[in-house]
N, CA, C and O atoms as a Tinker XYZ file with bonds, in Angstrom:
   260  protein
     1  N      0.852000   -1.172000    0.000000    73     2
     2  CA     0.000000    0.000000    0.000000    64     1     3
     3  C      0.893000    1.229000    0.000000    63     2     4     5
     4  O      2.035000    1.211000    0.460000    81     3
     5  N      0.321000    2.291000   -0.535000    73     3     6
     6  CA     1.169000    3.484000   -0.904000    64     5     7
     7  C      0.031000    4.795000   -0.524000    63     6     8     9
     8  O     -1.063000    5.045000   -1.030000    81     7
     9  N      0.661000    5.371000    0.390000    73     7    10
    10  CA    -0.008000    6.600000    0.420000    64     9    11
    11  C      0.550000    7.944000    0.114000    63    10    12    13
    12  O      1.326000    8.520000    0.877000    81    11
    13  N      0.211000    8.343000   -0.818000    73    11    14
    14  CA     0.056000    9.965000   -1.323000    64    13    15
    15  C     -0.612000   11.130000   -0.732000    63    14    16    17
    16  O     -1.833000   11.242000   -0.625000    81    15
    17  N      0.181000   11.912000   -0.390000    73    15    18
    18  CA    -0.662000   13.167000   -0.023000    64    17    19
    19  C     -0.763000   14.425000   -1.500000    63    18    20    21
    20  O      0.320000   14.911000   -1.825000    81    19
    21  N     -1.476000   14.685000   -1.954000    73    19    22
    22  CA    -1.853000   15.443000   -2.676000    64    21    23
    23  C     -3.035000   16.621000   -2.602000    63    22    24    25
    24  O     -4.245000   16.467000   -2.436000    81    23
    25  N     -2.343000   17.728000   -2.766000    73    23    26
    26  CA    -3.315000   19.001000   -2.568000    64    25    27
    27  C     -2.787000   20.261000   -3.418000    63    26    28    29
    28  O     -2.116000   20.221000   -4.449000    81    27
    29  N     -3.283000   21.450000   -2.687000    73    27    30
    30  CA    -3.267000   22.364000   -3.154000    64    29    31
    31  C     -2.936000   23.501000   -1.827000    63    30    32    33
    32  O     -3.454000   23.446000   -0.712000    81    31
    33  N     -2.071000   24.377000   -2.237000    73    31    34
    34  CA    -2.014000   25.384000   -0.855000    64    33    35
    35  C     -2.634000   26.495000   -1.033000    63    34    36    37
    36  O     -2.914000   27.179000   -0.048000    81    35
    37  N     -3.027000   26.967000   -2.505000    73    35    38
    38  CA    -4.159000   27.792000   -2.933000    64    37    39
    39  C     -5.301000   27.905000   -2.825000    63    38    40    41
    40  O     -5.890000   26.866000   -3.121000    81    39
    41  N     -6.206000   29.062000   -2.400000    73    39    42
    42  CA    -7.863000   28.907000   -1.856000    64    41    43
    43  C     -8.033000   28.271000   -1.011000    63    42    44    45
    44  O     -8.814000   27.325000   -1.109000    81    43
    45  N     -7.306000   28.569000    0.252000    73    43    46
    46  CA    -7.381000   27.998000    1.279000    64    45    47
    47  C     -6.478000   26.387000    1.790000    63    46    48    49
    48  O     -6.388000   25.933000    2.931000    81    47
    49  N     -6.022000   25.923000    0.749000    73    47    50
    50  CA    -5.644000   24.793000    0.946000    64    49    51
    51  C     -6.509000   23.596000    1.382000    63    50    52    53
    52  O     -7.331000   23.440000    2.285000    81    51
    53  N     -5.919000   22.648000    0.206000    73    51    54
    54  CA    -7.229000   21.366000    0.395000    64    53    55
    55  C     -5.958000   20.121000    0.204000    63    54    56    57
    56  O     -5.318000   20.061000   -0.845000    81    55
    57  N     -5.725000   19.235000    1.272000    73    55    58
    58  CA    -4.958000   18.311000    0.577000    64    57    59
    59  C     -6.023000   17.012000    1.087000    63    58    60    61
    60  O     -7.069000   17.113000    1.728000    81    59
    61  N     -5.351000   15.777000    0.556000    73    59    62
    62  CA    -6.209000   14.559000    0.663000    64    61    63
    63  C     -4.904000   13.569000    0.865000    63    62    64    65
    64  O     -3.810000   13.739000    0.326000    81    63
    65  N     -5.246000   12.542000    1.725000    73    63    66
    66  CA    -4.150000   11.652000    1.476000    64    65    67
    67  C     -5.279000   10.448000    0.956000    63    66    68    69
    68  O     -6.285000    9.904000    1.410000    81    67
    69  N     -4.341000   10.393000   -0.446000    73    67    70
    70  CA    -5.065000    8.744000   -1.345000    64    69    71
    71  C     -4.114000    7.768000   -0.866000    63    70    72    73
    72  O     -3.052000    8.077000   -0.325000    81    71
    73  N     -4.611000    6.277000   -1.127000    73    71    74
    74  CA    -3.815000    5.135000   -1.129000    64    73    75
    75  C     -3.907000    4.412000   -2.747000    63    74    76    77
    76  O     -4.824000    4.410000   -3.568000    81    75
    77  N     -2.540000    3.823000   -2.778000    73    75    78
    78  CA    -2.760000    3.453000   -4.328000    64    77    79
    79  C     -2.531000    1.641000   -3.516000    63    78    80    81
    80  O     -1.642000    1.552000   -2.669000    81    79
    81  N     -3.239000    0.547000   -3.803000    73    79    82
    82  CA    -3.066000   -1.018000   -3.288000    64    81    83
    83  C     -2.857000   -1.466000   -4.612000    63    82    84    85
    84  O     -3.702000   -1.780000   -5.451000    81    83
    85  N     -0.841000   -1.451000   -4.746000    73    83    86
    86  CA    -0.092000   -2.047000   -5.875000    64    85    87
    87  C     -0.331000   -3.828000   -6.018000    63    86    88    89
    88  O      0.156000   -4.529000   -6.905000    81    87
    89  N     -1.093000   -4.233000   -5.040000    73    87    90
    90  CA    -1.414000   -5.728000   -4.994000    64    89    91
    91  C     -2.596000   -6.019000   -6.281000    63    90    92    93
    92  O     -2.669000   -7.010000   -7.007000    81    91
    93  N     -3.614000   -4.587000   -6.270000    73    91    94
    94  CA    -4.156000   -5.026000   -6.937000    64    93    95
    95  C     -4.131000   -5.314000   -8.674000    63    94    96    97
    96  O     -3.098000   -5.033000   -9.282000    81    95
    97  N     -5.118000   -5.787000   -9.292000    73    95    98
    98  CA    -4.207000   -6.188000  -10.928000    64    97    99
    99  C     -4.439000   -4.687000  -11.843000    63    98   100   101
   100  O     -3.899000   -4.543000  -12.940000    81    99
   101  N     -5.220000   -3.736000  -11.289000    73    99   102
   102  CA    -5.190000   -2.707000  -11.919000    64   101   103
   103  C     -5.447000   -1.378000  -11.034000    63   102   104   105
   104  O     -6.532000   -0.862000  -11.306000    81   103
   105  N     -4.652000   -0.654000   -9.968000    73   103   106
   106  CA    -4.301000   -0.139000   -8.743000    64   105   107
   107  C     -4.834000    1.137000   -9.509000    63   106   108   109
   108  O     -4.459000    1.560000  -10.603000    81   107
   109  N     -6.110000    1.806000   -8.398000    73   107   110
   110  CA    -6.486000    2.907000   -8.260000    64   109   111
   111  C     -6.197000    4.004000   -7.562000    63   110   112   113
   112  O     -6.026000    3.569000   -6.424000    81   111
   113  N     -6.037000    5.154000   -7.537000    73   111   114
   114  CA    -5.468000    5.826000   -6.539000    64   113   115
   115  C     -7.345000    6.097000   -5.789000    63   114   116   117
   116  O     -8.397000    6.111000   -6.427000    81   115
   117  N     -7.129000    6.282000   -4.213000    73   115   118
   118  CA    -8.435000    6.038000   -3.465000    64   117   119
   119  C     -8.624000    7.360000   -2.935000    63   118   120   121
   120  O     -7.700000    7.474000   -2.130000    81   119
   121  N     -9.241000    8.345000   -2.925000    73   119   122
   122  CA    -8.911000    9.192000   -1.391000    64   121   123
   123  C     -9.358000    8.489000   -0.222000    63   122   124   125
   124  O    -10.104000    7.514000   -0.131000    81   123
   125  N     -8.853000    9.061000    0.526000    73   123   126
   126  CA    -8.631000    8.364000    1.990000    64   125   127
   127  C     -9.281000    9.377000    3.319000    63   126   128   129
   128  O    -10.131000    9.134000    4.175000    81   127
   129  N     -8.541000   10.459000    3.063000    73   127   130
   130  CA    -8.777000   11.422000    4.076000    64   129   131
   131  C     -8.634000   13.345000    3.878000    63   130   132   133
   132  O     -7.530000   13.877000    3.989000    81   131
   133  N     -9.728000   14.057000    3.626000    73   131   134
   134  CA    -9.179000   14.981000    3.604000    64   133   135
   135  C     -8.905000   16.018000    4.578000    63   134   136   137
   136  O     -9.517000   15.971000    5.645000    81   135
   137  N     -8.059000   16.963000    4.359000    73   135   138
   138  CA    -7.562000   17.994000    5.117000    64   137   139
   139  C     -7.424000   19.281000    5.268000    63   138   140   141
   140  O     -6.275000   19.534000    4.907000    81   139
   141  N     -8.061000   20.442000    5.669000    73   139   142
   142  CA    -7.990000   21.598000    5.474000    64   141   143
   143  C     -6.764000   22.590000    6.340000    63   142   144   145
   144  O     -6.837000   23.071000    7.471000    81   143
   145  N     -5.693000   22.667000    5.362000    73   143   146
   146  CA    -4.618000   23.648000    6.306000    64   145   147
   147  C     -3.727000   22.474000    6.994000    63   146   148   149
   148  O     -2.988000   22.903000    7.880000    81   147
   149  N     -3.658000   21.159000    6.771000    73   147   150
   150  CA    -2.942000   20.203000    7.537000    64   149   151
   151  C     -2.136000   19.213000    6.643000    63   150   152   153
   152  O     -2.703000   18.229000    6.168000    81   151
   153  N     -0.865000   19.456000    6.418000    73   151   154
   154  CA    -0.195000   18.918000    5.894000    64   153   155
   155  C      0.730000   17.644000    6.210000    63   154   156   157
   156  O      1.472000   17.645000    7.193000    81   155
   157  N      0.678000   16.954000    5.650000    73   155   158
   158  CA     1.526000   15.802000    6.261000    64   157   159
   159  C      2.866000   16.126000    6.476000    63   158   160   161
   160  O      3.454000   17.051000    5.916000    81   159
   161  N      3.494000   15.111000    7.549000    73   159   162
   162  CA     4.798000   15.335000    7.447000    64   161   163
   163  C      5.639000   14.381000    8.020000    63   162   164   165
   164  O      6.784000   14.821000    8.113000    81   163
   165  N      5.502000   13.165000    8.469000    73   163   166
   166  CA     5.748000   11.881000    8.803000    64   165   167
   167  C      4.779000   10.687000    9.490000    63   166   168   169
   168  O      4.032000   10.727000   10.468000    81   167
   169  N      5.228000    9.256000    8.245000    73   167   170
   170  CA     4.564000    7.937000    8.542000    64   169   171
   171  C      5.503000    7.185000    9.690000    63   170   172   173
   172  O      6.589000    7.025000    9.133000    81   171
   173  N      5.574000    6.685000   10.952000    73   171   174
   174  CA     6.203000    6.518000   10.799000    64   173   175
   175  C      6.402000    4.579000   11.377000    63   174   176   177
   176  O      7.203000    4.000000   12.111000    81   175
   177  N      5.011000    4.075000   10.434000    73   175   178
   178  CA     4.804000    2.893000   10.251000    64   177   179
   179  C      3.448000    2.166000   10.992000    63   178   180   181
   180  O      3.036000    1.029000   10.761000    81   179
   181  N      2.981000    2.976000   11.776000    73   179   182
   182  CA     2.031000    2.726000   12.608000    64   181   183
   183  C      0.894000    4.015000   12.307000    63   182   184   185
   184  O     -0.273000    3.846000   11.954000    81   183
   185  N      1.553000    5.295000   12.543000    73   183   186
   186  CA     0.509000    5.915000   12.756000    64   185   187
   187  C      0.754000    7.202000   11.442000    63   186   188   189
   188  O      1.825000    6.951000   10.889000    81   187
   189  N      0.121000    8.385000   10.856000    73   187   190
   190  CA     0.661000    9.800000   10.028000    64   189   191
   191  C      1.039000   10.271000   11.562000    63   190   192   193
   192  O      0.679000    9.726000   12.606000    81   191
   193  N      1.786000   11.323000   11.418000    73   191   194
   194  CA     2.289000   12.516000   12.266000    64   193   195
   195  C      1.917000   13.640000   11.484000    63   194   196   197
   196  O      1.799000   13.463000   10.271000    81   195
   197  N      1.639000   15.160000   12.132000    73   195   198
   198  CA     1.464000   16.299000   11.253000    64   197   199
   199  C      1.313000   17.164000   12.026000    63   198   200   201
   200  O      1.040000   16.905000   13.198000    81   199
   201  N      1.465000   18.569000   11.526000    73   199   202
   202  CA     1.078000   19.567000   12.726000    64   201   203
   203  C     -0.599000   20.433000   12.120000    63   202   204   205
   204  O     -0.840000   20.524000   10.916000    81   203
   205  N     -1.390000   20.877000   12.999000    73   203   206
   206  CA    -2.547000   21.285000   12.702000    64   205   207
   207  C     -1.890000   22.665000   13.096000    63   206   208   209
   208  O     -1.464000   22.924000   14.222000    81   207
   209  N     -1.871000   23.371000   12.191000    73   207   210
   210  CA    -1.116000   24.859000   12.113000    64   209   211
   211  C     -2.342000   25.879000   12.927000    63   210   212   213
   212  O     -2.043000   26.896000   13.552000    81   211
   213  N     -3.373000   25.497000   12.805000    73   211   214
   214  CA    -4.912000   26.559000   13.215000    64   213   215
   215  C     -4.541000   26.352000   14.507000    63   214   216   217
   216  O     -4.263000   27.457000   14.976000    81   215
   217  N     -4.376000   25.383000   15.429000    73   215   218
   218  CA    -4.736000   24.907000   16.494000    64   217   219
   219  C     -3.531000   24.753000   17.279000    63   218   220   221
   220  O     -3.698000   24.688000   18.497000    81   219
   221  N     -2.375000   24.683000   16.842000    73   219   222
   222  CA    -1.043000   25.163000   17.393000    64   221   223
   223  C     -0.833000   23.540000   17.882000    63   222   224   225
   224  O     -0.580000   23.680000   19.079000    81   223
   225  N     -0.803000   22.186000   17.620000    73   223   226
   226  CA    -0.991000   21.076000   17.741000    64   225   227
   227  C     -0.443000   20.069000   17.069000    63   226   228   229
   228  O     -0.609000   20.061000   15.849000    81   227
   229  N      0.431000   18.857000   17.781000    73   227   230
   230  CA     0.572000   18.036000   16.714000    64   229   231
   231  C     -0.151000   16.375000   17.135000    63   230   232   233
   232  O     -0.099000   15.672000   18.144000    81   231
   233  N     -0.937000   16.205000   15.522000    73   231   234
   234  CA    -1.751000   15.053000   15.577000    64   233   235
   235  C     -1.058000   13.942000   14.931000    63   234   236   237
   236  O      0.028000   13.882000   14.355000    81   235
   237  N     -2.311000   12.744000   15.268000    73   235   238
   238  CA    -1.268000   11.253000   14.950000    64   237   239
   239  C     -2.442000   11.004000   14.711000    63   238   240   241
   240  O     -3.404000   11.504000   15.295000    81   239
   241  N     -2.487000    9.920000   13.512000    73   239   242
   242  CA    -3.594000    9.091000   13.093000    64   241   243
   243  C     -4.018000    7.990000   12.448000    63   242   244   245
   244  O     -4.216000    8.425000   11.314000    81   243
   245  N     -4.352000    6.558000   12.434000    73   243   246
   246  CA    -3.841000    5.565000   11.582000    64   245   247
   247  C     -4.598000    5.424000   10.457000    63   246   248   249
   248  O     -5.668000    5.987000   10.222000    81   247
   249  N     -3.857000    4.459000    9.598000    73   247   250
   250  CA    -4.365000    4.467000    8.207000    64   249   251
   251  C     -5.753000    3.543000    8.059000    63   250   252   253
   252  O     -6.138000    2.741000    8.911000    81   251
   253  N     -6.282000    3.772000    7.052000    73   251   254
   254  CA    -7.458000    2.793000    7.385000    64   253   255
   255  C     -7.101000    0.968000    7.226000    63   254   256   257
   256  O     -6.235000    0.575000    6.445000    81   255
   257  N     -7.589000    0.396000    7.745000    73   255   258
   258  CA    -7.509000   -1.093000    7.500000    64   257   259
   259  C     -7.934000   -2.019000    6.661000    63   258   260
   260  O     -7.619000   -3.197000    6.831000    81   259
């Protein structure tokens, strides 16, 4: 499994983290989760890490199953 974060920091900023499942015979990219103003910034096998910049905070969160 492969996760991508992909967004935009323009108009407010919108990112999404997709998963692409290279197992499968023709691998879709999925969204997964989106995010307003919260950028990723380390997996670090268990859980994302990131800081929530609004809220002065740093969150942890796992991937779906």
């Amino acid at each position: 499994m492969i996760y991508v974060l992909r967004g935009t920091e323009q108009n407010g900023e919108s990112w999404t983290i997709a998963q692409l499942d290279l197992s499968e015979e023709r691998p879709e990219m999925k969204d997964w989760r989106r995010f307003v103003r919260l950028p990723l910034t380390y997996f670090d096998g268990k859980y994302f890490w990131s800081n929530h910049r609004a809220a002065n905070e740093i969150v942890a969160f796992s991937p779906p199953k």
